[in-house]
N, C-alpha and C positions, 0 to 999 in steps of 0.2 A: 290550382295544381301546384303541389309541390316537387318539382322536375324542371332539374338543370339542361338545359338546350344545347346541343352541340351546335357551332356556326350552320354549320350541311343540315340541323333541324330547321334553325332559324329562316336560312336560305328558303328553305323546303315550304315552311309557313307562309314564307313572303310570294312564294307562286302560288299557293292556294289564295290566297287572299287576291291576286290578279286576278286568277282562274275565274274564283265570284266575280269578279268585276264583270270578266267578261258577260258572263252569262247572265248576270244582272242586266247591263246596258244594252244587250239586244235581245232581250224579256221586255226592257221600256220601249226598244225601236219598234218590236213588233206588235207591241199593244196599243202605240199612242194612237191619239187621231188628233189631235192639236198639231197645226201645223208647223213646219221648222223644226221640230222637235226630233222625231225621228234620226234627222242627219246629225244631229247633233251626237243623238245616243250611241250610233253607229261610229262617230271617231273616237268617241271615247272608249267604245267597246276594241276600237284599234291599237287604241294608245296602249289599253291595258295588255292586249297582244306582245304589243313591242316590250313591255315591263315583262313579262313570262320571259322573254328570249332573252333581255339581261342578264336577269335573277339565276337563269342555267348558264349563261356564261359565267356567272360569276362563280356560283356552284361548279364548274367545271374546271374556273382556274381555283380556286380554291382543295376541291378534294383529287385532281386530275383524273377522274370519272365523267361521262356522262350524267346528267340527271337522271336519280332515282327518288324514288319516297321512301322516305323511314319511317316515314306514319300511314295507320291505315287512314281511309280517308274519313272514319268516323272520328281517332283521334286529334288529326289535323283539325276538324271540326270544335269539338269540344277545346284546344287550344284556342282556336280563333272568337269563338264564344266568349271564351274566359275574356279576353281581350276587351272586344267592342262590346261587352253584353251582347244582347238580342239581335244585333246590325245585320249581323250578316247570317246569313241563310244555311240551315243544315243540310238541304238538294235542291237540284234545280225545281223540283215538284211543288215546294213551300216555299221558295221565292216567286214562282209563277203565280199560285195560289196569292200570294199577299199582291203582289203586282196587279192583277185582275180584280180586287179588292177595293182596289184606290180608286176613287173616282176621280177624285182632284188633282189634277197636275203639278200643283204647288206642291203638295202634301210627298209626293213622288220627287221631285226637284228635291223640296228638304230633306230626304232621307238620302238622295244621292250624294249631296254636302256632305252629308253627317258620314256615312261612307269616307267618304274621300280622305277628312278631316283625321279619323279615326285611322285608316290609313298611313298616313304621314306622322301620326303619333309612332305607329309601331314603328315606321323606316325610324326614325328621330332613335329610337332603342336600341335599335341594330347596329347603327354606327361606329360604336365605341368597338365590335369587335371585329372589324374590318381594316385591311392593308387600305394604304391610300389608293391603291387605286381603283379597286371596290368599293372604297368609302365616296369617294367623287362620282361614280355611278350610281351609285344610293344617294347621292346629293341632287342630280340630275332629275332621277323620278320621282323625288319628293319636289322638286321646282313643276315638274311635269302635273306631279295633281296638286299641286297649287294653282297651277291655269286649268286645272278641270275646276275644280272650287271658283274659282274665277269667272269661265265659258257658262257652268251652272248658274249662277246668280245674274249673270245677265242673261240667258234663258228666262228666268225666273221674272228678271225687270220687263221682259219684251215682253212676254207676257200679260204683265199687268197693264201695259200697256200704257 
């Protein structure tokens, strides 16, 4: 895409891309049958809650609105696309679908990384056009899925047991 982002777009991406998380994470809680696992998917599908409620505060001290969207949610999509490639899910209907796919738990583990990872790339971009004190709460939930990348891979090890 060649299209300059207003910060209130950028903001705007970064709740969609929690939004997935969320509904990614309890897509895995309600599918697993490995055990442990589930609670796991469940706070992370928390965490990403508490990231939406930053993201609009900041959006709020930023444009002194309420959170709105400036994208439909198809272009939000295709931004986020562009992004991670293939990562992340154009409805919850095709993330279920790939969810219910995976037989392997690893295989689901790794893609949540790969998530997350991709994730903290984009906060990593956003940076630069934030006041400090938005920039330190975009420090914060990038530390925040650093310990999901983290909680994941020992997941991953306990598993293997």
């Amino acid at each position: 895409m060649n299209r300059t982002y207003s910060l209130e777009e950028i903001i705007e991406i970064a709740v969609k891309i929690e939004e997935d998380g969320v509904i990614f994470y309890e897509t895995l809680a309600n599918r697993t049958k490995v055990k442990g696992t589930a609670e796991t998917y469940r706070y992370l599908a928390g965490e990403e809650k508490e990231h939406i409620a930053i993201f609009r505060s900041i959006y709020k001290d930023i444009t002194g609105r309420k959170f709105e969207k400036a994208f439909t949610e198809e272009e939000a999509n295709l931004y986020i696309h562009s992004l991670v490639e293939n990562r992340i899910f154009k409805n919850k209907e095709e993330m279920a679908k790939f969810v219910e796919n995976i037989n392997d738990e690893f295989s689901v583990i790794e893609l949540a990384i790969q998530i997350e990872k991709d994730t903290i790339l984009y906060y990593y971009e956003i940076l630069e056009g934030l006041e400090d004190k938005e920039r330190n709460l975009v420090k914060e939930i990038i530390n925040q899925e650093k310990v999901h990348i983290y909680r994941l891979t020992n997941l991953k090890n306990i598993l293997r047991g």
